[in-house]
mmCIF file as gemmi writes it, N, C-alpha and C atoms, coordinates in Angstrom:
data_model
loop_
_atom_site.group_PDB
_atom_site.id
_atom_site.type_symbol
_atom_site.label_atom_id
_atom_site.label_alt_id
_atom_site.label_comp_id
_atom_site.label_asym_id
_atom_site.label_entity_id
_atom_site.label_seq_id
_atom_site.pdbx_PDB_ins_code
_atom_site.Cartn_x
_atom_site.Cartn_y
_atom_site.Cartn_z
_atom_site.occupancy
_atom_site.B_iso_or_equiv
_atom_site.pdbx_formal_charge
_atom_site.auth_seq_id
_atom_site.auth_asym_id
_atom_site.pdbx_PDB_model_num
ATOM 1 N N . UNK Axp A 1 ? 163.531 154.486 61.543 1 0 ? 1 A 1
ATOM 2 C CA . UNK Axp A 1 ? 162.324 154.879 60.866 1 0 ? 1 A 1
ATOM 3 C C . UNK Axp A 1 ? 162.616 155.695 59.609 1 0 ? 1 A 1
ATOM 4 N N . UNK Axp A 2 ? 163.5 156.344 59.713 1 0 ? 2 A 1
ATOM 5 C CA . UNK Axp A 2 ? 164.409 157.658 58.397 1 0 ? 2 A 1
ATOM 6 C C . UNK Axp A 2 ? 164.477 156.538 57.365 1 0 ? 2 A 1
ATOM 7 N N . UNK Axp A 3 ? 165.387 154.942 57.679 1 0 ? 3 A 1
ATOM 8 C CA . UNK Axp A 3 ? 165.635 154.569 56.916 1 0 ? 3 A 1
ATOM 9 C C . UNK Axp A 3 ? 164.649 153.743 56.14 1 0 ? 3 A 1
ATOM 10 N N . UNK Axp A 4 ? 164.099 153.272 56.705 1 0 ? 4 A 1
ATOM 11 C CA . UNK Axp A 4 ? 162.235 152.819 56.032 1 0 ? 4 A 1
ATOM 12 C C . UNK Axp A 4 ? 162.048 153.648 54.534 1 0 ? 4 A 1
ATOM 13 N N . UNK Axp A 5 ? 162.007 154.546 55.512 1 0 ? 5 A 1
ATOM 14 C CA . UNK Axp A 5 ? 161.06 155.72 54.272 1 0 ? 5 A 1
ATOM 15 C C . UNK Axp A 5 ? 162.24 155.878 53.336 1 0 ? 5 A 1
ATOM 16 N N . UNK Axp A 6 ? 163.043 156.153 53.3 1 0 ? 6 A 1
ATOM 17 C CA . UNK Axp A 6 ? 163.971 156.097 52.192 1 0 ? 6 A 1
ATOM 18 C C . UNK Axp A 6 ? 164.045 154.736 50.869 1 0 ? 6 A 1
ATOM 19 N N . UNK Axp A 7 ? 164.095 153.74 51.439 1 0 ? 7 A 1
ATOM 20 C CA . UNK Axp A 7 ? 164.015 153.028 50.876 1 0 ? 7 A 1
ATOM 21 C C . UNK Axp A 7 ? 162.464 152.584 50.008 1 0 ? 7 A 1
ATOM 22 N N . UNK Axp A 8 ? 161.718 152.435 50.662 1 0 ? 8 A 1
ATOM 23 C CA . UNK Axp A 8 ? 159.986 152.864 50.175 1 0 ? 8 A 1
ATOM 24 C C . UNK Axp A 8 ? 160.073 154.089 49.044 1 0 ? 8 A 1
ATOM 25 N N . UNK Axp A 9 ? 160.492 155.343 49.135 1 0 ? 9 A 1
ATOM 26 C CA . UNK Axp A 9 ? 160.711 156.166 48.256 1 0 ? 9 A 1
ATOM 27 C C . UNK Axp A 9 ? 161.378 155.993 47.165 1 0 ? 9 A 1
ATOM 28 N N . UNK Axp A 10 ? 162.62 154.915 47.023 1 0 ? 10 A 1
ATOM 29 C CA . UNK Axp A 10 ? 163.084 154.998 46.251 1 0 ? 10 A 1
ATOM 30 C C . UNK Axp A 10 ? 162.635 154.053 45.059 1 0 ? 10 A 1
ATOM 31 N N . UNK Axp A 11 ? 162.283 152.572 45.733 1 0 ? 11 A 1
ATOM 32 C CA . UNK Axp A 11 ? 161.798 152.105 44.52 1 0 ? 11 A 1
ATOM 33 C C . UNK Axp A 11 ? 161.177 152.039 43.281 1 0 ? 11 A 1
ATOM 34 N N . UNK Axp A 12 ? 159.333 152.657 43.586 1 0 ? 12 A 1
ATOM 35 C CA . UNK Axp A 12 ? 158.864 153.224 42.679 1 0 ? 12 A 1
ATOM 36 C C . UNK Axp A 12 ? 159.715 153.613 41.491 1 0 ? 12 A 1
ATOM 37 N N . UNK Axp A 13 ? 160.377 154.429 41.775 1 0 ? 13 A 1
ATOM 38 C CA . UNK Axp A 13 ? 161.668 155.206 40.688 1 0 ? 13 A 1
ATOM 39 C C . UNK Axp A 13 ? 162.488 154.035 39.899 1 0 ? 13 A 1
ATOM 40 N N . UNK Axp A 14 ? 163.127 153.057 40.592 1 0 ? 14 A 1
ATOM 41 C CA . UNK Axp A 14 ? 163.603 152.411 39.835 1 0 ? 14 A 1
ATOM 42 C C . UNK Axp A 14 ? 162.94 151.416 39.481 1 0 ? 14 A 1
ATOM 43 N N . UNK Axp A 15 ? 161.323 151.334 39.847 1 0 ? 15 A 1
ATOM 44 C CA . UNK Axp A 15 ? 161.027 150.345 38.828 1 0 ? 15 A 1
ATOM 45 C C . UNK Axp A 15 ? 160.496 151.198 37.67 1 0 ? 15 A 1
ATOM 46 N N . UNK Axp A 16 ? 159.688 152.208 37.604 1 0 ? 16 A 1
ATOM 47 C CA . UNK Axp A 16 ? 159.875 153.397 36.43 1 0 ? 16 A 1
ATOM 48 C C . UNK Axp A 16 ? 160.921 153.244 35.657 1 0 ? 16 A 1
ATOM 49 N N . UNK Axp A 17 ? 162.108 153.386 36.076 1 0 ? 17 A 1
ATOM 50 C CA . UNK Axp A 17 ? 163.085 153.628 35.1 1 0 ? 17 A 1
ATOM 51 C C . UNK Axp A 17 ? 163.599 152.106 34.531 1 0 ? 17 A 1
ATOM 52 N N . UNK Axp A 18 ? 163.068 150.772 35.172 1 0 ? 18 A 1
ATOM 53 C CA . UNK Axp A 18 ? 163.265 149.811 34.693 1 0 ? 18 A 1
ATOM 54 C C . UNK Axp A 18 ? 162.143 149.579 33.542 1 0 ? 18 A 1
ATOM 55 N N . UNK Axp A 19 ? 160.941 150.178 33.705 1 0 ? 19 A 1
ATOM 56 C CA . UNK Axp A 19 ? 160.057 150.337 32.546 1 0 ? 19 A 1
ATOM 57 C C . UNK Axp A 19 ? 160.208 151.287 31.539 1 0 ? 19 A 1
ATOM 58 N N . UNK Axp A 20 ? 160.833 152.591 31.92 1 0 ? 20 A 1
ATOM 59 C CA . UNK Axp A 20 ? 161.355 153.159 30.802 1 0 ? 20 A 1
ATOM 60 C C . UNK Axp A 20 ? 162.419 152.668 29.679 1 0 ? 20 A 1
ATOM 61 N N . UNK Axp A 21 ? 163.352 152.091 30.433 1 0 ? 21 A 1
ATOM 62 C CA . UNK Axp A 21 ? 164.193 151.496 29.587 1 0 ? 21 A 1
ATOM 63 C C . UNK Axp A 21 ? 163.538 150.009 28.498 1 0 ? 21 A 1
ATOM 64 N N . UNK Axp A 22 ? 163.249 149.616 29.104 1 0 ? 22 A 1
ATOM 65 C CA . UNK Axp A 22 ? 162.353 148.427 28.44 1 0 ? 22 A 1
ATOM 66 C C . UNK Axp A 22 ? 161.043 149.047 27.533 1 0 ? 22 A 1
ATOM 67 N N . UNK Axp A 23 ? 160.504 149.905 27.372 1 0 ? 23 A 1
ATOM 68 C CA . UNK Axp A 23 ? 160.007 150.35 26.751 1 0 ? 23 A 1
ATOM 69 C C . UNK Axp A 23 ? 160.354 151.176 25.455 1 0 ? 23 A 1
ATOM 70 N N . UNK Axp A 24 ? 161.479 151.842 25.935 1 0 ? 24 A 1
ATOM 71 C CA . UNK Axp A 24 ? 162.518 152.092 24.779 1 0 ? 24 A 1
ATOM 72 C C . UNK Axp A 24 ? 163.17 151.351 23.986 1 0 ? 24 A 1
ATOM 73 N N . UNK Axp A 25 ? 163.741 149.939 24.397 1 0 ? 25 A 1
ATOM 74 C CA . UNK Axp A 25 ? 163.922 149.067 23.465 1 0 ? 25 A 1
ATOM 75 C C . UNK Axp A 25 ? 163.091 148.43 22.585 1 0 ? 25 A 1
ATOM 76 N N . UNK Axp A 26 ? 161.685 147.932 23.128 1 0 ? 26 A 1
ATOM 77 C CA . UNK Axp A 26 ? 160.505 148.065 22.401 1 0 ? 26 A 1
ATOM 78 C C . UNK Axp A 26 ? 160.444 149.053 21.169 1 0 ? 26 A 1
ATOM 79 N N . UNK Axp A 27 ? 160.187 150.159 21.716 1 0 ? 27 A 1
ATOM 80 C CA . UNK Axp A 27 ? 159.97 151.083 20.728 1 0 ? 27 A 1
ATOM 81 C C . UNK Axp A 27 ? 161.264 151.214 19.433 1 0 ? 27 A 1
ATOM 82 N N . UNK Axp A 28 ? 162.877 150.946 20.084 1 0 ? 28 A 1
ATOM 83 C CA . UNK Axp A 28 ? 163.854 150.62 19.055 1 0 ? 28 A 1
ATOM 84 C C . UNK Axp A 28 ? 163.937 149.774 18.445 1 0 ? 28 A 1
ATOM 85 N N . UNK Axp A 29 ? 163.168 148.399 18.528 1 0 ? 29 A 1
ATOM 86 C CA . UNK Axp A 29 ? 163.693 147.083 17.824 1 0 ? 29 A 1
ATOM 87 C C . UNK Axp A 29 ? 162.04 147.611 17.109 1 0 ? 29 A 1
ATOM 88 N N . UNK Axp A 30 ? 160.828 147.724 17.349 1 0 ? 30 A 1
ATOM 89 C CA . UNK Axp A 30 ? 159.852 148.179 16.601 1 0 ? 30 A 1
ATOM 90 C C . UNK Axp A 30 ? 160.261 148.693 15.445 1 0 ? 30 A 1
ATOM 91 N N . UNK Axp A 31 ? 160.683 150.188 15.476 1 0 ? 31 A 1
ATOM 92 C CA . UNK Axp A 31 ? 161.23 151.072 14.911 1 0 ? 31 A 1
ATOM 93 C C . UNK Axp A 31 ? 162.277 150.679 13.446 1 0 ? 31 A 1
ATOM 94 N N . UNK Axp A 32 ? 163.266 150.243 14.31 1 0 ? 32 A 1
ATOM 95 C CA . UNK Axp A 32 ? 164.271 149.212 13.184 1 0 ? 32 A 1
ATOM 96 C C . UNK Axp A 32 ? 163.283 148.151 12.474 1 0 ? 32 A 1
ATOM 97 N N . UNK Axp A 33 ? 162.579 147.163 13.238 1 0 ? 33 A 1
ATOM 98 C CA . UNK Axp A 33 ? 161.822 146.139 11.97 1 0 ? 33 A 1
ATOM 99 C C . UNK Axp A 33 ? 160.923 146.714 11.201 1 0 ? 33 A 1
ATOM 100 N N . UNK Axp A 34 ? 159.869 147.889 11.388 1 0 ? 34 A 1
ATOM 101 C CA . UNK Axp A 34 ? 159.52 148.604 10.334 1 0 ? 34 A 1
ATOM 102 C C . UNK Axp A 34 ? 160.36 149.303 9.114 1 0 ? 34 A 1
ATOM 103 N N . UNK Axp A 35 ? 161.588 149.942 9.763 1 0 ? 35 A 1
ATOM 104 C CA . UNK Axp A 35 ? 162.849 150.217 8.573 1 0 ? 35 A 1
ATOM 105 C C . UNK Axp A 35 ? 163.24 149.242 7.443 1 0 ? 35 A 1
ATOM 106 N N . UNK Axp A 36 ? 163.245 147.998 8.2 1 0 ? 36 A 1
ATOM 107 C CA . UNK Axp A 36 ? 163.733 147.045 7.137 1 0 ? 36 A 1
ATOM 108 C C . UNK Axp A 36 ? 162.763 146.339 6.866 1 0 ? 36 A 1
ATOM 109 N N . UNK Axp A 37 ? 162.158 145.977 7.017 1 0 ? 37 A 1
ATOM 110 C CA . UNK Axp A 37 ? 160.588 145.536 6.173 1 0 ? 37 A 1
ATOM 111 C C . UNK Axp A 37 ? 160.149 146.572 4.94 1 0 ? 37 A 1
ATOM 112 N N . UNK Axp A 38 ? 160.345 147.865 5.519 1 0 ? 38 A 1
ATOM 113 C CA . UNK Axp A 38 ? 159.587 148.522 4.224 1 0 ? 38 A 1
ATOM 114 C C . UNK Axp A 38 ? 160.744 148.907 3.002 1 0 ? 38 A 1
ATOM 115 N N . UNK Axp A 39 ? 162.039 148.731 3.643 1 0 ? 39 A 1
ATOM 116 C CA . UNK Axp A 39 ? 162.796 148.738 2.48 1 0 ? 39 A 1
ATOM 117 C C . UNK Axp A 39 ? 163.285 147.21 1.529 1 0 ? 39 A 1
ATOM 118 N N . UNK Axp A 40 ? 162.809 146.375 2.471 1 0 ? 40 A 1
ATOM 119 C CA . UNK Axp A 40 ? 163.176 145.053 1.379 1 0 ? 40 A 1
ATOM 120 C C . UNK Axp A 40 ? 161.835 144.862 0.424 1 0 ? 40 A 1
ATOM 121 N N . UNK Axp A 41 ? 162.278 144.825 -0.507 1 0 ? 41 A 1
ATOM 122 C CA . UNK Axp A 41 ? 161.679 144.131 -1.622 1 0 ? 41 A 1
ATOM 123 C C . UNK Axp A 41 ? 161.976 143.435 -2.666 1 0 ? 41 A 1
ATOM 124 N N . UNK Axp A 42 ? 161.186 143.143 -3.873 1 0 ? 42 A 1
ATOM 125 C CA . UNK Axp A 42 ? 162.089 142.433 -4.496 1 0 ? 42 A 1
ATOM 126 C C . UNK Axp A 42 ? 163.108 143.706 -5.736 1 0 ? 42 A 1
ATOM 127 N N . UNK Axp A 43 ? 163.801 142.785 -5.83 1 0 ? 43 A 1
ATOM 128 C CA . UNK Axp A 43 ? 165.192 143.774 -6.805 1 0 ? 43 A 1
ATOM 129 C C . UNK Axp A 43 ? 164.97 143.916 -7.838 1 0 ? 43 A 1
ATOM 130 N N . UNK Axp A 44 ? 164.183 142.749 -8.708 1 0 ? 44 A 1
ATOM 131 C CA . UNK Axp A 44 ? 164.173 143.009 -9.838 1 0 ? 44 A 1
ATOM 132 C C . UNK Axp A 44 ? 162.7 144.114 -10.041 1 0 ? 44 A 1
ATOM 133 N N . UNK Axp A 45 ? 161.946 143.766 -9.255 1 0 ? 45 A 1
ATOM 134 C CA . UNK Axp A 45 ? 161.252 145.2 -9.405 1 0 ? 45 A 1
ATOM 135 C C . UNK Axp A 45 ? 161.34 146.77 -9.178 1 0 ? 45 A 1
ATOM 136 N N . UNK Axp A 46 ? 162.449 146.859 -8.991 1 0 ? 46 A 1
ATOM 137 C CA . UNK Axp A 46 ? 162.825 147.927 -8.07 1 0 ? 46 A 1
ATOM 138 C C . UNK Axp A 46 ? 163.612 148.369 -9.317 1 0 ? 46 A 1
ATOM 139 N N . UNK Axp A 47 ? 164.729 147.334 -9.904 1 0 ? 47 A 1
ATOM 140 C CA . UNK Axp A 47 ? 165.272 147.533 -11.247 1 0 ? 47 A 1
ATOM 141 C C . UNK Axp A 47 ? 164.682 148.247 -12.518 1 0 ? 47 A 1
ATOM 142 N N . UNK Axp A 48 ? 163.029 147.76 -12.427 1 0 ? 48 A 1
ATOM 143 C CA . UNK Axp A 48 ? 162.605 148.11 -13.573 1 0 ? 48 A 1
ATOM 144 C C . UNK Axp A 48 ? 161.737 149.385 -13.331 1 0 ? 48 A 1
ATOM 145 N N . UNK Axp A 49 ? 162.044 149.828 -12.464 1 0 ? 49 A 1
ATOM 146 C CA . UNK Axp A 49 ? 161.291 151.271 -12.026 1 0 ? 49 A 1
ATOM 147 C C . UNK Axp A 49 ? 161.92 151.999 -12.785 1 0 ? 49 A 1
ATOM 148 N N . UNK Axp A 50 ? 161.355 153.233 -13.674 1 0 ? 50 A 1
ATOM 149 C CA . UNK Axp A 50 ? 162.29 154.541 -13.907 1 0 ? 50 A 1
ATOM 150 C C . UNK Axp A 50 ? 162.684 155.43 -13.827 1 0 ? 50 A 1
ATOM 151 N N . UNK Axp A 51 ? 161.946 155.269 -11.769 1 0 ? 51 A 1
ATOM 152 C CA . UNK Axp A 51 ? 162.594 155.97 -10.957 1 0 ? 51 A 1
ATOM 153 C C . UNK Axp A 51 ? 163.712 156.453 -9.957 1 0 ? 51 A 1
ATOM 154 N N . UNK Axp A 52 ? 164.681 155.615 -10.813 1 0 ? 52 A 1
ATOM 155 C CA . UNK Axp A 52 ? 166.339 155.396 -10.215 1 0 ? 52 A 1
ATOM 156 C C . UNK Axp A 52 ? 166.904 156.276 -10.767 1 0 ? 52 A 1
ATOM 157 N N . UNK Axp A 53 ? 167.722 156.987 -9.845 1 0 ? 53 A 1
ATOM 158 C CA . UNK Axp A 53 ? 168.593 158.157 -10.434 1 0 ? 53 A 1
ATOM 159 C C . UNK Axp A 53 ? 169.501 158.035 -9.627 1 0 ? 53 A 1
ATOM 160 N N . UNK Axp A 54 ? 170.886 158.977 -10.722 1 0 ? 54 A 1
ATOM 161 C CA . UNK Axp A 54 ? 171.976 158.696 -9.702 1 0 ? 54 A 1
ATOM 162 C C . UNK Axp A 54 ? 172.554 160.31 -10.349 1 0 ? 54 A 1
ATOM 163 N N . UNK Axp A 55 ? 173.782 160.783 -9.433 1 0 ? 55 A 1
ATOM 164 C CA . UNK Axp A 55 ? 174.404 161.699 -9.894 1 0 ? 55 A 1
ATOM 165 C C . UNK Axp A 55 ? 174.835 161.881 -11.304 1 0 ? 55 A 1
ATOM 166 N N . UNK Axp A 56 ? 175.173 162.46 -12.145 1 0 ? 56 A 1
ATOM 167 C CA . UNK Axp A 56 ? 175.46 162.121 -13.902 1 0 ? 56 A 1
ATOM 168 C C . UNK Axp A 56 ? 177.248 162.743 -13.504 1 0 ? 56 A 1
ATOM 169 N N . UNK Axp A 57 ? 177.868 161.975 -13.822 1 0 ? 57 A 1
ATOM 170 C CA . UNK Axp A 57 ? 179.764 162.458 -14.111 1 0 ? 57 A 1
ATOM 171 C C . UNK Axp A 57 ? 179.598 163.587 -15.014 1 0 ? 57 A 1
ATOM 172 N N . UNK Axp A 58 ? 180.893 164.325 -14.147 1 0 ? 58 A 1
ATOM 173 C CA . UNK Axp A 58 ? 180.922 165.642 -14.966 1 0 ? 58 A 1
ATOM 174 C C . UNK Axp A 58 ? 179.812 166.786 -14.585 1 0 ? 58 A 1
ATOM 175 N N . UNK Axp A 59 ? 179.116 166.426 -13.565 1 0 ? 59 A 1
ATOM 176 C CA . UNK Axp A 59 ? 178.087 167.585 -13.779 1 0 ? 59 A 1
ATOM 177 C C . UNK Axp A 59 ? 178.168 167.794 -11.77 1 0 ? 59 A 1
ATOM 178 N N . UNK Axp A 60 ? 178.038 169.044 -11.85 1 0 ? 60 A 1
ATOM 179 C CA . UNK Axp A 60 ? 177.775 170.013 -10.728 1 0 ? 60 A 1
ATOM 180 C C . UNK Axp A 60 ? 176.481 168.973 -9.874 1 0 ? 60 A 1
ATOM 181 N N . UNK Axp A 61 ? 176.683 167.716 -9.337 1 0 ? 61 A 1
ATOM 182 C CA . UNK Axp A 61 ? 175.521 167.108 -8.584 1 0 ? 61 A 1
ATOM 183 C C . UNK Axp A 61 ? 173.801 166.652 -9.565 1 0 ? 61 A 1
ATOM 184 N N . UNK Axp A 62 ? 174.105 166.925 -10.902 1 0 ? 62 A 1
ATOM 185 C CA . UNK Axp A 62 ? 172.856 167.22 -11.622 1 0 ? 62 A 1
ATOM 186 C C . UNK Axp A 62 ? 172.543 165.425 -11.488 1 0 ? 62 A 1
ATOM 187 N N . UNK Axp A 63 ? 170.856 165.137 -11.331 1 0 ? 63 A 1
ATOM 188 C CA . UNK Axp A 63 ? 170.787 163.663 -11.155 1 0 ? 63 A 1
ATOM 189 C C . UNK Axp A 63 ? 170.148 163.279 -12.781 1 0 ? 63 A 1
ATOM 190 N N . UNK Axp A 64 ? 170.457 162.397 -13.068 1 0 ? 64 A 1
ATOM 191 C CA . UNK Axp A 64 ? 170.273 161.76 -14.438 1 0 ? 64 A 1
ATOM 192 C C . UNK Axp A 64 ? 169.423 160.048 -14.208 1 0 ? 64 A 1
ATOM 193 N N . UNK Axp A 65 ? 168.401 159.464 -14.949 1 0 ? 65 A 1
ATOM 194 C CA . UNK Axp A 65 ? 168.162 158.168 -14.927 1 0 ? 65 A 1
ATOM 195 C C . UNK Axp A 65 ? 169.819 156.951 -14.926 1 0 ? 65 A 1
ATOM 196 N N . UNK Axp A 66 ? 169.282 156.125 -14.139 1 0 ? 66 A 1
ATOM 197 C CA . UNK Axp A 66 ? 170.415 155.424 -13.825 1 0 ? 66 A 1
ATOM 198 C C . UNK Axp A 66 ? 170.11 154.624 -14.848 1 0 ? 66 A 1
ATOM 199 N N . UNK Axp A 67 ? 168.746 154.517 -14.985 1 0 ? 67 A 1
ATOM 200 C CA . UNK Axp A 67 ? 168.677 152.755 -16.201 1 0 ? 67 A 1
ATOM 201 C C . UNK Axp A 67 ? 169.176 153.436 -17.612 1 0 ? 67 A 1
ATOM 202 N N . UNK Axp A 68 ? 169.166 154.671 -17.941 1 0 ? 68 A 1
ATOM 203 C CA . UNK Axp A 68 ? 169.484 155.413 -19.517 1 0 ? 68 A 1
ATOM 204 C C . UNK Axp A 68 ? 170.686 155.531 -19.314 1 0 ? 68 A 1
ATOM 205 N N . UNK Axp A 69 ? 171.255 155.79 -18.145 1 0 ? 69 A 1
ATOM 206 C CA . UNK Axp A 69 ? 172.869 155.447 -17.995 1 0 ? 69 A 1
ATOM 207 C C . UNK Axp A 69 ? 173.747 154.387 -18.226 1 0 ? 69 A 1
ATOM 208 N N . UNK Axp A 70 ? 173.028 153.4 -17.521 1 0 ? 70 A 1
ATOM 209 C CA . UNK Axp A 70 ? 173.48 151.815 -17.843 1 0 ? 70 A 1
ATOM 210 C C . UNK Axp A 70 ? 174.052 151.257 -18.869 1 0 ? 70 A 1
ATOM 211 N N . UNK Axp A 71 ? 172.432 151.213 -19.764 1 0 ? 71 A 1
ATOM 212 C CA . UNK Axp A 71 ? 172.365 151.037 -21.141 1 0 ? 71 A 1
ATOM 213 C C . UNK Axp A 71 ? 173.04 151.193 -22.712 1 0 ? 71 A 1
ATOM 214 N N . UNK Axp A 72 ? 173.758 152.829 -22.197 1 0 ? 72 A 1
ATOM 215 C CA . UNK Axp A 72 ? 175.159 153.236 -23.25 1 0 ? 72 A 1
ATOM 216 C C . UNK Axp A 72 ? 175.503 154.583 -22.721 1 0 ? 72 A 1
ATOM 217 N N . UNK Axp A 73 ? 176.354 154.007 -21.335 1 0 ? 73 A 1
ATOM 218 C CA . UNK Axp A 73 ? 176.99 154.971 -21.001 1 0 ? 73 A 1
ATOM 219 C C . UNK Axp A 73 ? 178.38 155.875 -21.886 1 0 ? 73 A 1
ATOM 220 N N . UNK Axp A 74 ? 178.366 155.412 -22.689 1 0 ? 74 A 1
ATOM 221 C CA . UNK Axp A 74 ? 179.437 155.827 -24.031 1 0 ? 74 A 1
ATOM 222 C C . UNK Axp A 74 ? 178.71 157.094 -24.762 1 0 ? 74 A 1
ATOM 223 N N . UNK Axp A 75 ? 177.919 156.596 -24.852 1 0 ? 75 A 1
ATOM 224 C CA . UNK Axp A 75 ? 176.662 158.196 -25.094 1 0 ? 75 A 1
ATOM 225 C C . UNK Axp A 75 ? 176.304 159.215 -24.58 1 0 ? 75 A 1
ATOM 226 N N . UNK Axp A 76 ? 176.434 159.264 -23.343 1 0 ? 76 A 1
ATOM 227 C CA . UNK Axp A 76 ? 176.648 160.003 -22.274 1 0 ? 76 A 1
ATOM 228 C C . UNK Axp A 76 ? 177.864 160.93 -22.128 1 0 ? 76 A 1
ATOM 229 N N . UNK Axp A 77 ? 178.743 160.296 -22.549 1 0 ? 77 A 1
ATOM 230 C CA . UNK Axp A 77 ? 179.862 161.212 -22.599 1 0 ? 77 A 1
ATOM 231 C C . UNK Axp A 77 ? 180.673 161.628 -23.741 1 0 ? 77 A 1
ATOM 232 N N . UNK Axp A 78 ? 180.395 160.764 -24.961 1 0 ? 78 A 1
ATOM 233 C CA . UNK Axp A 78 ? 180.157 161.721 -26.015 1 0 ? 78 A 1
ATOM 234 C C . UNK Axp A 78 ? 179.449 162.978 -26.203 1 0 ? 78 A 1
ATOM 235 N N . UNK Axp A 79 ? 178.288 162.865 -25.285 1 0 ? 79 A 1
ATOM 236 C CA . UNK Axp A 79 ? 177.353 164.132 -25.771 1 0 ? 79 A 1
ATOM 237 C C . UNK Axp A 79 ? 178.018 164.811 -24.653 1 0 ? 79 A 1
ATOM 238 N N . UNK Axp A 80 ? 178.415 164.587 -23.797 1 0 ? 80 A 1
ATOM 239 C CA . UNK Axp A 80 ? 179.134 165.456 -22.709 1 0 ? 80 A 1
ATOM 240 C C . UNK Axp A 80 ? 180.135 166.343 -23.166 1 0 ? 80 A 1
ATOM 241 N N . UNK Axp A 81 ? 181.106 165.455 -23.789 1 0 ? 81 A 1
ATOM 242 C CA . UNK Axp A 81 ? 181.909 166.294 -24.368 1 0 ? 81 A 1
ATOM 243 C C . UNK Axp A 81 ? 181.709 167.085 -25.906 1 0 ? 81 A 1
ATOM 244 N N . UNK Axp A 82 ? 180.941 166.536 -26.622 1 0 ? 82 A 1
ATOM 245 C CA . UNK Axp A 82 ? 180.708 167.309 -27.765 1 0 ? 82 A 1
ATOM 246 C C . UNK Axp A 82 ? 179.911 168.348 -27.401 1 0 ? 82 A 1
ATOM 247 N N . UNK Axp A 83 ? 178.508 168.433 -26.638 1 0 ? 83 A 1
ATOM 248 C CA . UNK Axp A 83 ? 177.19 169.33 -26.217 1 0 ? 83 A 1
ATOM 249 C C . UNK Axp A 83 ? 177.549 170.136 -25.194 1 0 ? 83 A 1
ATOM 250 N N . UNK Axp A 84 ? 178.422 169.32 -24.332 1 0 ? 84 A 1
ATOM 251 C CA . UNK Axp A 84 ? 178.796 169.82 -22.757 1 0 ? 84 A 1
ATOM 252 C C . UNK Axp A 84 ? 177.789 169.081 -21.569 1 0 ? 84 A 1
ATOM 253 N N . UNK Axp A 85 ? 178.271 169.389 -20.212 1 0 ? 85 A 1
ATOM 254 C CA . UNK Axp A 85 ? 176.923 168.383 -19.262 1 0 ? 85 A 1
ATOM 255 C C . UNK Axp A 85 ? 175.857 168.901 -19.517 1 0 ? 85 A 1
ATOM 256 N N . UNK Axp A 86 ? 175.38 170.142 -19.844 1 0 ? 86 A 1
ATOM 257 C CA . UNK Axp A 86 ? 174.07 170.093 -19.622 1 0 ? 86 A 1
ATOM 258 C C . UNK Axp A 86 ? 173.437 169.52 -20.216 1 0 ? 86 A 1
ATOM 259 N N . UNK Axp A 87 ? 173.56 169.074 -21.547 1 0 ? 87 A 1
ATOM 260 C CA . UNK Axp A 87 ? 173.365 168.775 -22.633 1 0 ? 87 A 1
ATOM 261 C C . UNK Axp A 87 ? 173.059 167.381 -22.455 1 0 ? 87 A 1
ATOM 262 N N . UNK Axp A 88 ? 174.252 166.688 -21.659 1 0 ? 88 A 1
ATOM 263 C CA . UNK Axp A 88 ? 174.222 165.079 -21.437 1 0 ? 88 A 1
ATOM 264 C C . UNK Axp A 88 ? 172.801 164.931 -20.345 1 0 ? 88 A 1
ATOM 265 N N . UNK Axp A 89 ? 172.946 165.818 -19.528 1 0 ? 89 A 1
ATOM 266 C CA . UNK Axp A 89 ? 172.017 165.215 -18.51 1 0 ? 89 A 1
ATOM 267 C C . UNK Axp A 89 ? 170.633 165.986 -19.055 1 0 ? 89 A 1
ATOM 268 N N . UNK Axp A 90 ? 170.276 166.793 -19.692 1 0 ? 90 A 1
ATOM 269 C CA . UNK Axp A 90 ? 168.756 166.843 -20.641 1 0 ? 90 A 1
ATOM 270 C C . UNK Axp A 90 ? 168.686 165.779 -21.106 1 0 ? 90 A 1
ATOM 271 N N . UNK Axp A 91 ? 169.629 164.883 -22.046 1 0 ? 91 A 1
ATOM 272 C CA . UNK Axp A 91 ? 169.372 163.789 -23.22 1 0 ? 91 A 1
ATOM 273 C C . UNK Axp A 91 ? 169.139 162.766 -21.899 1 0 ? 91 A 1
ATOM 274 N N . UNK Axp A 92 ? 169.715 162.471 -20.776 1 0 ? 92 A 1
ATOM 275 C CA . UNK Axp A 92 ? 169.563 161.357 -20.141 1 0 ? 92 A 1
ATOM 276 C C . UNK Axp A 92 ? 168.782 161.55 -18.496 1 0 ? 92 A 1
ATOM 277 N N . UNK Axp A 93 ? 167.535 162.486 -18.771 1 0 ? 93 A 1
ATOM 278 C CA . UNK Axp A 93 ? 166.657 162.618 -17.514 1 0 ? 93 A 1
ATOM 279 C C . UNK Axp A 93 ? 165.797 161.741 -17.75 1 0 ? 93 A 1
C-alpha cells in the first residue's frame, strides 16, 4: 500500500517538470525568432542611415560616423595628426 502512494505522488511532478521544460523551449526558440526577425533587414537601407558609428582610430573610444569615415578616410587622419583626435572626431561626428 506504501508503495501505491509513492508512486501516485510522484508523477504529477514529473509531468510538471515535463511541461516546464517544454515550455521553456517554447519560450527559447520564441525568444531567438523574435531576435532575428527584428534584426534582419535590408542592408542597403541600413547603409544609408546616418546612424552608423564606429570607434574613430587614435582616439580614447570616441565614436565618429562610419559613412564620413568611409568616404575619405585620409582626412581623418590628416586632421588627426595636424589638429590632433579631438579635432578629427568633431570634423567627423
Amino acid at each position: 500500500m506504501v508503495r501505491n502512494q509513492k508512486e501516485k505522488s510522484e508523477e504529477p511532478w514529473v509531468g510538471r517538470r515535463i511541461l516546464g521544460v517544454a515550455f521553456a523551449g517554447v519560450v527559447a526558440v520564441a525568444a531567438g525568432a523574435f531576435v532575428m526577425l527584428s534584426r534582419n533587414g535590408d542592408g542597403a537601407e541600413q547603409e544609408q542611415t546616418a546612424g552608423r558609428t564606429m570607434k574613430g582610430p587614435d582616439t580614447s573610444g570616441e565614436r565618429i560616423s562610419r559613412n564620413k569615415f568611409e568616404e575619405d578616410p585620409k582626412r581623418y587622419f590628416k586632421t588627426c595628426r595636424q589638429k590632433g583626435p579631438k579635432a578629427a572626431v568633431d570634423d567627423f561626428k
